[in-house]
Backbone atoms as SQL, in Angstrom:
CREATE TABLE atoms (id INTEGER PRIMARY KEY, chain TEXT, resi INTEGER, resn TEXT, atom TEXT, x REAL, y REAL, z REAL);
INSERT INTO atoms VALUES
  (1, 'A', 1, 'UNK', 'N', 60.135, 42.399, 79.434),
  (2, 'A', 1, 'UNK', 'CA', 61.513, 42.808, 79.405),
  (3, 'A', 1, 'UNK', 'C', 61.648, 44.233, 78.853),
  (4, 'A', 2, 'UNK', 'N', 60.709, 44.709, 77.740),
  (5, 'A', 2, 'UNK', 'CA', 60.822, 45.865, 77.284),
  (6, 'A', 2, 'UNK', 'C', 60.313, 46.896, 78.382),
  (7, 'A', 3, 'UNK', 'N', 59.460, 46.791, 78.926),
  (8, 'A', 3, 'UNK', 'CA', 59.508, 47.522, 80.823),
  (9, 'A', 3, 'UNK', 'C', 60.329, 47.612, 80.857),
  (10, 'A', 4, 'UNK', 'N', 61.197, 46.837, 80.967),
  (11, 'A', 4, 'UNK', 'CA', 62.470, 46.895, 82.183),
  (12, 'A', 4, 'UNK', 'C', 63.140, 48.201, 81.814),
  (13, 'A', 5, 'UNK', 'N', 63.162, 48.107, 80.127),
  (14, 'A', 5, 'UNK', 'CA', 64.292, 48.607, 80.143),
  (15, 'A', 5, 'UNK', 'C', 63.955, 50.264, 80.282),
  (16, 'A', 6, 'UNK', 'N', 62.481, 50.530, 80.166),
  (17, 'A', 6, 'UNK', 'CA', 61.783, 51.636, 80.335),
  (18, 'A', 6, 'UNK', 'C', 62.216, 52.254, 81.757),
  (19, 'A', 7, 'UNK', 'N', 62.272, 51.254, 82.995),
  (20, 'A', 7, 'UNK', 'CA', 62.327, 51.935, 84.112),
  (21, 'A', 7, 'UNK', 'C', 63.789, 52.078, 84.149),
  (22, 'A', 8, 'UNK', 'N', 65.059, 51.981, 83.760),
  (23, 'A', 8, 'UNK', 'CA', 66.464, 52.354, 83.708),
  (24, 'A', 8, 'UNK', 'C', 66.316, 53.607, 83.879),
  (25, 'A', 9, 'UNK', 'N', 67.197, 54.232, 85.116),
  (26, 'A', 9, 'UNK', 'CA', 67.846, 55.565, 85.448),
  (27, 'A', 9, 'UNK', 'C', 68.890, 55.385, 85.598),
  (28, 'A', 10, 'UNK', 'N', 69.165, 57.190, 84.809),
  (29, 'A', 10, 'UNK', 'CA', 70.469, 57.328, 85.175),
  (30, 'A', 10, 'UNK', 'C', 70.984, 57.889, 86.528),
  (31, 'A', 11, 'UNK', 'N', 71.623, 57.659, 87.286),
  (32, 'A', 11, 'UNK', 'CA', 71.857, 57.437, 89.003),
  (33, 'A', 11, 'UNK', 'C', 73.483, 58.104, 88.832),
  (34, 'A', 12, 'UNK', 'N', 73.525, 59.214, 90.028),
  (35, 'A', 12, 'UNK', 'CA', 75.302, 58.877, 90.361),
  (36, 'A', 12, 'UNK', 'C', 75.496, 58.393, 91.415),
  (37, 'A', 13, 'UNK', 'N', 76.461, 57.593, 91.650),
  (38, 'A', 13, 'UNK', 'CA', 76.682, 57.039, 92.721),
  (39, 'A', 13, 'UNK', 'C', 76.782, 58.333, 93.955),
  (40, 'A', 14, 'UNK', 'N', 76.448, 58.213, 95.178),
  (41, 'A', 14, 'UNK', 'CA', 77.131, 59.042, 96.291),
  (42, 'A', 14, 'UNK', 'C', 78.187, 59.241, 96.562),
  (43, 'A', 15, 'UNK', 'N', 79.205, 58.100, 96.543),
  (44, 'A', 15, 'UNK', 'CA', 79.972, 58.034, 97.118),
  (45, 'A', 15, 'UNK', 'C', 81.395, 58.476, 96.299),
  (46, 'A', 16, 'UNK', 'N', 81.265, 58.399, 95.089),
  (47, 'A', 16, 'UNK', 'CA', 82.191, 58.461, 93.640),
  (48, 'A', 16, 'UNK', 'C', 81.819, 59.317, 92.898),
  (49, 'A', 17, 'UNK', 'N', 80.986, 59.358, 92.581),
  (50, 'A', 17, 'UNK', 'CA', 80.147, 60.768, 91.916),
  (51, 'A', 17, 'UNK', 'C', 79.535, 60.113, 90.068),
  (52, 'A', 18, 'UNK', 'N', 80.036, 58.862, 90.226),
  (53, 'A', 18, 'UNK', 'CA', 80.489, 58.652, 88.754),
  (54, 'A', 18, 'UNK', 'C', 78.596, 58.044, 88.159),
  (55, 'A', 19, 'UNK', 'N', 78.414, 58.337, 87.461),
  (56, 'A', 19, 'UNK', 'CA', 76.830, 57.919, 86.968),
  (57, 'A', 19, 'UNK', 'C', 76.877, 56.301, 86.510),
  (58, 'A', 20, 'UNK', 'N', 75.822, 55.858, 86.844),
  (59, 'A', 20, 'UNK', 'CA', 75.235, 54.212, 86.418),
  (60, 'A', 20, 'UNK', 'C', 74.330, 54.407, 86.015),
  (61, 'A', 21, 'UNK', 'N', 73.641, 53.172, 85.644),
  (62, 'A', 21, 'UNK', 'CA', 72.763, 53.177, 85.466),
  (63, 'A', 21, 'UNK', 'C', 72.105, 52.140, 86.112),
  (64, 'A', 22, 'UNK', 'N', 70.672, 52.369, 86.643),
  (65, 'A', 22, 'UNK', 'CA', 70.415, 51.130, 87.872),
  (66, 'A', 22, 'UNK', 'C', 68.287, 51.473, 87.318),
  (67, 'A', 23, 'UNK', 'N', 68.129, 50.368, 87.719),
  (68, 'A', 23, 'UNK', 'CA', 68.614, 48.935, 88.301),
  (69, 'A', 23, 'UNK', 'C', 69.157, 48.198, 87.257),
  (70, 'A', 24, 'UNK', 'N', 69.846, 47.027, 87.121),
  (71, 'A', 24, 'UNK', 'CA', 70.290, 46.561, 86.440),
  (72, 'A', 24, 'UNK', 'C', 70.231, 45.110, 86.940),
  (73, 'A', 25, 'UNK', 'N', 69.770, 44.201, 85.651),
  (74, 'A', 25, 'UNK', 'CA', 69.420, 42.793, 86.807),
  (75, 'A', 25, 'UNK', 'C', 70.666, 42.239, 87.075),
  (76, 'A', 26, 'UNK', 'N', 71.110, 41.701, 88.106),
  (77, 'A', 26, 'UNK', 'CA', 71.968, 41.025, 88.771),
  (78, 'A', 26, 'UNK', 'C', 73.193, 41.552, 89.121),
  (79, 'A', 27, 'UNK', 'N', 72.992, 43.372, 89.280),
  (80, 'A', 27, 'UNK', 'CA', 74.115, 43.894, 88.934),
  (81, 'A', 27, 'UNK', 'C', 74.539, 44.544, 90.700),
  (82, 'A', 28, 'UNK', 'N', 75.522, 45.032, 91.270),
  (83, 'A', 28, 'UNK', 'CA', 75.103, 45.126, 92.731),
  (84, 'A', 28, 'UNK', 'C', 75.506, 46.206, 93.066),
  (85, 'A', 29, 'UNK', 'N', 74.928, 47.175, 92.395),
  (86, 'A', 29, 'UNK', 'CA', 74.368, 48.714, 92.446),
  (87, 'A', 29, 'UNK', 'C', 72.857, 48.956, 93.184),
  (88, 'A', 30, 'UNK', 'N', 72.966, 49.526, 93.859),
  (89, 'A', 30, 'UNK', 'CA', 71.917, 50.311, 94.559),
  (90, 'A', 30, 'UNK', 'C', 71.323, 51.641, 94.274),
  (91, 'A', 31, 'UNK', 'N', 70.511, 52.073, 95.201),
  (92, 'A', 31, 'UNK', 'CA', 69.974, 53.428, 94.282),
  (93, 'A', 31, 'UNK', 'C', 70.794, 53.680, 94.980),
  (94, 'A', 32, 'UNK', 'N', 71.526, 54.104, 95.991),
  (95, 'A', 32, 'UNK', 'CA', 72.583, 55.083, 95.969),
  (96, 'A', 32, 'UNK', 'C', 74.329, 55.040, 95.355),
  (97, 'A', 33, 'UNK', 'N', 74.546, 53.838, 95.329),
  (98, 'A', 33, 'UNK', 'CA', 75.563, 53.538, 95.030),
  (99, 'A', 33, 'UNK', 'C', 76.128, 52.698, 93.676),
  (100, 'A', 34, 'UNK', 'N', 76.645, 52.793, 92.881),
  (101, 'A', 34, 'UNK', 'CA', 77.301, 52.179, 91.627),
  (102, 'A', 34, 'UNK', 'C', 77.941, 50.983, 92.107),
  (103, 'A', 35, 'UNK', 'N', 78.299, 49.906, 91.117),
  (104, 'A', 35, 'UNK', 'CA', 78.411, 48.558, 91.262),
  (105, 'A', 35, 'UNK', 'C', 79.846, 48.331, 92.231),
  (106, 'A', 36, 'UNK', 'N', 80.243, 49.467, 91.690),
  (107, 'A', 36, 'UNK', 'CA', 81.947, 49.547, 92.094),
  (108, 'A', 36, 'UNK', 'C', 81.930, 49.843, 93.754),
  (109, 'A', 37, 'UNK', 'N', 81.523, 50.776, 93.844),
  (110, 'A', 37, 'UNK', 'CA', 81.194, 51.342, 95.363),
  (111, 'A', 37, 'UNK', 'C', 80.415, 50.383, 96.173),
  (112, 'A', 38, 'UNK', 'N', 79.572, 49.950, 95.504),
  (113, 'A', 38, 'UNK', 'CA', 78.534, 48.987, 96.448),
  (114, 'A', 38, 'UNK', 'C', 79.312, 47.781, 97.068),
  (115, 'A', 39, 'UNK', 'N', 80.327, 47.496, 96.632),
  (116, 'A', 39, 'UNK', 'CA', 81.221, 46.383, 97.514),
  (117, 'A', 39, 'UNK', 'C', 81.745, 46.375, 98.323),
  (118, 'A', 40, 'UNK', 'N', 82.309, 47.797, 98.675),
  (119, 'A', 40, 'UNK', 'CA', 82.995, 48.633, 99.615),
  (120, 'A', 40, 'UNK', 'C', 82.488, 48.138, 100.973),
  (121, 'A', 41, 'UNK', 'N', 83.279, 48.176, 101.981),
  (122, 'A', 41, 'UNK', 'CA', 82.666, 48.332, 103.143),
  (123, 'A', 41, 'UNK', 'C', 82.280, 49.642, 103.881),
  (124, 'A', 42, 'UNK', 'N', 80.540, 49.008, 104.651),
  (125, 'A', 42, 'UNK', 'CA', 80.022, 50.379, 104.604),
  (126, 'A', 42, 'UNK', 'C', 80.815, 51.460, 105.036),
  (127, 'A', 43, 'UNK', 'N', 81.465, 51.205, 105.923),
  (128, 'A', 43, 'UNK', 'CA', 82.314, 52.537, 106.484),
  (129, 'A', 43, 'UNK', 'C', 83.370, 53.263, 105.920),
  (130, 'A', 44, 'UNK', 'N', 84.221, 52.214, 104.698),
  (131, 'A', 44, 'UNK', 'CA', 84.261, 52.893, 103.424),
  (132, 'A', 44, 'UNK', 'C', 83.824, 53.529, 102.474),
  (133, 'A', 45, 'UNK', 'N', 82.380, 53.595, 102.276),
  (134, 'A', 45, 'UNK', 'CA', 81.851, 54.008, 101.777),
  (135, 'A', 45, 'UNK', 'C', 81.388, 55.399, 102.240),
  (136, 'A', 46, 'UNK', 'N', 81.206, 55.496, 103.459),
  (137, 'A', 46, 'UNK', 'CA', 80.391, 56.402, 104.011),
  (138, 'A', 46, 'UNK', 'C', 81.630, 57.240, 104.128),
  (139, 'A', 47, 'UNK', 'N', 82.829, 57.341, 104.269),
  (140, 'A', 47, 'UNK', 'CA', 83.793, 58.551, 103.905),
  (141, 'A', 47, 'UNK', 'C', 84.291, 58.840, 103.052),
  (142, 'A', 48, 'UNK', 'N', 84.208, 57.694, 101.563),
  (143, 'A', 48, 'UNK', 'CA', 83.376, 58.494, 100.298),
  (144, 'A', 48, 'UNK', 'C', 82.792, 59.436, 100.191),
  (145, 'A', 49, 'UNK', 'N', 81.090, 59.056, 100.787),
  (146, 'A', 49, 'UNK', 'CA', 80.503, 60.308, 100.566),
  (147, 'A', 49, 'UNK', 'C', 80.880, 61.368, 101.057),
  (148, 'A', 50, 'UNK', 'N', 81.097, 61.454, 102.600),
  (149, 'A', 50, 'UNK', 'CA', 81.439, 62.390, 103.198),
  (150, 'A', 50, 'UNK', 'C', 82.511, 62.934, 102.241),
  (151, 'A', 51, 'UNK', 'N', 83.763, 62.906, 101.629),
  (152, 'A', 51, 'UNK', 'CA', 84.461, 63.675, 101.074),
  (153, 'A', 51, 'UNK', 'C', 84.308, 64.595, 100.026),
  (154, 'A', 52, 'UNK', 'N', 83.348, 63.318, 99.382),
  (155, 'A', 52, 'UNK', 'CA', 82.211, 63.823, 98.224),
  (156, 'A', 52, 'UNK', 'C', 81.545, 65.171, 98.037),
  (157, 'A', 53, 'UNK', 'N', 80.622, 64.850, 99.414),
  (158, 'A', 53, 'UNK', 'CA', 79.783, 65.739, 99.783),
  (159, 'A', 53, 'UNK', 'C', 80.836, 67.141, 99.802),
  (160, 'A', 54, 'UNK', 'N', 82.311, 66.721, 100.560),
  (161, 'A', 54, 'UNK', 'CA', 82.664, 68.611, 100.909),
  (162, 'A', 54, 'UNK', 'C', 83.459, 69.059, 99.650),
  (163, 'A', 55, 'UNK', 'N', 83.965, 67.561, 98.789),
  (164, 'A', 55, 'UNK', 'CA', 84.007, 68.645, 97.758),
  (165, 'A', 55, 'UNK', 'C', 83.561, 68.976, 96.754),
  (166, 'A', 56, 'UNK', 'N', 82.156, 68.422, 96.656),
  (167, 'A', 56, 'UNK', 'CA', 81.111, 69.539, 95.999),
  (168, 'A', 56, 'UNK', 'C', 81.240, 70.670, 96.361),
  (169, 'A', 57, 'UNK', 'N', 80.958, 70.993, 98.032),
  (170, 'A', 57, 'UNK', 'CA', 80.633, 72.131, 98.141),
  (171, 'A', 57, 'UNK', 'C', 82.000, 73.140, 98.675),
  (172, 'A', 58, 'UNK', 'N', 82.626, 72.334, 98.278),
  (173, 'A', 58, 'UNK', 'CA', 83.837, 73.369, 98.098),
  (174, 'A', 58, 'UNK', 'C', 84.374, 74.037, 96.621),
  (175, 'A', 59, 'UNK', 'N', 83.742, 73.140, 95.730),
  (176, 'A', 59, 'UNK', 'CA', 83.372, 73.582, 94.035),
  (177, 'A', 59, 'UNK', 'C', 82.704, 74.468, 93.831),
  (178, 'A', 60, 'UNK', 'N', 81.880, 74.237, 94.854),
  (179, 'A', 60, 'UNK', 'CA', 80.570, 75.685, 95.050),
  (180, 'A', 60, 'UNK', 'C', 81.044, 77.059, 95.208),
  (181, 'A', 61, 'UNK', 'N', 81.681, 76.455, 96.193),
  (182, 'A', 61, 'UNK', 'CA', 82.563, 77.859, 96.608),
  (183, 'A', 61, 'UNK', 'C', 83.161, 78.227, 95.883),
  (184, 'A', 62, 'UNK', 'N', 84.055, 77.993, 94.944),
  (185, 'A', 62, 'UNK', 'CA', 85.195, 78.486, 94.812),
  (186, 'A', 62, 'UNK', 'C', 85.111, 78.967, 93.398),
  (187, 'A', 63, 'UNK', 'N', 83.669, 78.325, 93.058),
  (188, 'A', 63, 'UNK', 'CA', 82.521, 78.896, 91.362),
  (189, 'A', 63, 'UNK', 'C', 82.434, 80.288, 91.907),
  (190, 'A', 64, 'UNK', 'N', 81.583, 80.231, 93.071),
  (191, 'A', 64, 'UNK', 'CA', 81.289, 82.048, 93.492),
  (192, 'A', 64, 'UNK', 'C', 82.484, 82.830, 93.742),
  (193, 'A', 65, 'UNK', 'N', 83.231, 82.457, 94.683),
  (194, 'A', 65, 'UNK', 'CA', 84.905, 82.736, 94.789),
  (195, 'A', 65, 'UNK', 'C', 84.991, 83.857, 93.272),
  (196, 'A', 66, 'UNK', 'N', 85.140, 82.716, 92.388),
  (197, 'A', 66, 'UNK', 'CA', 85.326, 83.134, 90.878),
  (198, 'A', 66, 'UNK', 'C', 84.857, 84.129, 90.209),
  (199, 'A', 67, 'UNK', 'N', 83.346, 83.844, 90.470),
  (200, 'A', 67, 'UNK', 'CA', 82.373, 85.102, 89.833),
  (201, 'A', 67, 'UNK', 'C', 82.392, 86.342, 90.698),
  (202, 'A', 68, 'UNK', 'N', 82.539, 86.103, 91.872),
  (203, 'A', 68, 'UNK', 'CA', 82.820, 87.439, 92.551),
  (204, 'A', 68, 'UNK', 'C', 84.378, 87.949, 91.853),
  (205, 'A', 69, 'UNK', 'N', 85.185, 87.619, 92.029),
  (206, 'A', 69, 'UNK', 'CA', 86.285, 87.963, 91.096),
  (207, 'A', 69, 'UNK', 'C', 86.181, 88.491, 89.722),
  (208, 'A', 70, 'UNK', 'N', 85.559, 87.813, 88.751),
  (209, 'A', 70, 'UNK', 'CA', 85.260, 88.375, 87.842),
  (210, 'A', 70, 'UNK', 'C', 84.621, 89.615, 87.915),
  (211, 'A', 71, 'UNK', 'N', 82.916, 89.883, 88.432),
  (212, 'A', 71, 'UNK', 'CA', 82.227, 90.882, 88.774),
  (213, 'A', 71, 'UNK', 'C', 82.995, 91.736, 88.053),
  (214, 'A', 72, 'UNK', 'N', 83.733, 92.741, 88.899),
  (215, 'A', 72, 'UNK', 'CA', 84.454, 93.694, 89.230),
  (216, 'A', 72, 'UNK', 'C', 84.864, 94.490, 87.201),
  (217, 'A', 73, 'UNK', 'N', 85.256, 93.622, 87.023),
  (218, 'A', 73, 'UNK', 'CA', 85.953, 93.604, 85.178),
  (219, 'A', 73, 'UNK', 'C', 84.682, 93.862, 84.433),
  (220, 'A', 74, 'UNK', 'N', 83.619, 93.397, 84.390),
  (221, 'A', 74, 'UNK', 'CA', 82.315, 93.996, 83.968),
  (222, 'A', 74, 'UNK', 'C', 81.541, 95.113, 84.448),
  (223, 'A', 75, 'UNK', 'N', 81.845, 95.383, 85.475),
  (224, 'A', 75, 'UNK', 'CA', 80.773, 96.275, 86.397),
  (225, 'A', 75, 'UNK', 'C', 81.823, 97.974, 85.986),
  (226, 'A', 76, 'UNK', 'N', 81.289, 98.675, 86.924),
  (227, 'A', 76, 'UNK', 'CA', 81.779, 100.331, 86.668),
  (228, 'A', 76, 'UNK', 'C', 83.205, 99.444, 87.531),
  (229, 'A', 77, 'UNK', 'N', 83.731, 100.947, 87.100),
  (230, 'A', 77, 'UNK', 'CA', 85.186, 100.991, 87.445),
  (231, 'A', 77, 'UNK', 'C', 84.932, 101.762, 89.224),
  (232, 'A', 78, 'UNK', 'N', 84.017, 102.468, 89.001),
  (233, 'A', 78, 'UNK', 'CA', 83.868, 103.196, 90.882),
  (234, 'A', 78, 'UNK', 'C', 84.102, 102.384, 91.901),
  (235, 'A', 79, 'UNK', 'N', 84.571, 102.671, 93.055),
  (236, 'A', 79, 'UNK', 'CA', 84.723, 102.091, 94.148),
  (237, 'A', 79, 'UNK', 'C', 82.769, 102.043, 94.648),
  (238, 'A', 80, 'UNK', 'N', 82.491, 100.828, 95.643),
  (239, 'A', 80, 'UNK', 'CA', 81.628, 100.745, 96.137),
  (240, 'A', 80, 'UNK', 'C', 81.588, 101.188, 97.255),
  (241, 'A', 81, 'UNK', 'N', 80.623, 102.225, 97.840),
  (242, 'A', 81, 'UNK', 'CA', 80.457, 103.024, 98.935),
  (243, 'A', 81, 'UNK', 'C', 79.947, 101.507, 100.556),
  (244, 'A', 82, 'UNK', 'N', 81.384, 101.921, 101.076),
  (245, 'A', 82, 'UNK', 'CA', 81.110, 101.157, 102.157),
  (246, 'A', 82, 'UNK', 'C', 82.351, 99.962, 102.140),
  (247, 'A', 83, 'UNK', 'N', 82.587, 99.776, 101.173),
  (248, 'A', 83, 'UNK', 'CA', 83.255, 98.681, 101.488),
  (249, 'A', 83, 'UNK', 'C', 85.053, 99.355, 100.957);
């Protein structure tokens, strides 16, 4: 039993983003999915992720978005040749 508890990861779900911890005995979490999500039907689930997925990477974006914005306030005051 003390194994067991050795192999516990921490996991986020795909579909929710929210972290578990898996495996867990009798618990009905998957490696991709948290207990909550895993009940879902699959095709519920799967536009979870999909939403998931874009807005990560629309977080992504909009981090660089940011830092490009900032840039400017640290850097010289000169205009950049070309643009």
């Amino acid at each position: 039993m003390a194994d067991e508890d050795n192999e516990l990861q921490e996991r986020v779900c795909r579909a929710c983003g929210e972290p578990y911890r898996y495996p867990v005995r009798h618990s009905p979490a998957t490696r991709f999915h948290c207990a909550s999500c895993a009940g879902l039907p699959a095709d519920v689930r799967a536009m979870f992720e999909k939403y998931n997925r874009r807005i990560k990477a629309l977080a992504v974006q909009l981090e660089r978005l940011e830092q490009r914005c900032r840039a400017p306030e640290h850097g010289s005051a000169e205009p950049r040749p070309g643009r």
